[in-house]
Phi, psi and omega in degrees: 000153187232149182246151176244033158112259188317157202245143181214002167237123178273002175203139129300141151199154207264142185201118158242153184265142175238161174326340196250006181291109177288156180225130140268150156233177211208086174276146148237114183272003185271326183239026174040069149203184195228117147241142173281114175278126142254109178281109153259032160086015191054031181245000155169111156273125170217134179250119187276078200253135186193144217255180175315282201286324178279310171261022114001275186281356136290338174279339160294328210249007206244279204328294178309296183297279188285042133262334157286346156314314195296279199299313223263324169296344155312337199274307184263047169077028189066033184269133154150205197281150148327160191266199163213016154275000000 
């Protein structure tokens, strides 16, 4: 990872989801923000806390990533996992 001066994460971590991963949400409208849970079962939990406009630009880039998911299994006759939409 390369840093550009200004800290713009307070923590890295690496998490893969799985079909049994639970995902929560959390609204606090008094203080403008939301946080997002991925549950494992208490075997690694992470909570995603973010005001509006971040997560905005994570449901853009979530967006953006599974339409290259879409397009690249399309490119290869649809192999790979279901979608779960």
């Amino acid at each position: 990872m390369s840093g550009t001066g200004a800290p713009g994460l307070g923590l890295a971590v690496s998490a893969h989801m799985r079909p049994t991963t639970v995902i929560r949400s959390q609204v606090y409208g008094a203080e403008r923000r939301a946080v997002l849970s991925l549950e494992g079962g208490g075997y690694l939990d992470v909570a995603l806390f973010g005001r509006r406009p971040e997560l905005v630009r994570l449901r853009d880039v979530l967006d953006a990533v599974i339409a290259e998911l879409d397009e690249q299994r399309a490119a290869h006759g649809g192999a790979g996992e279901e979608s779960a939409a």
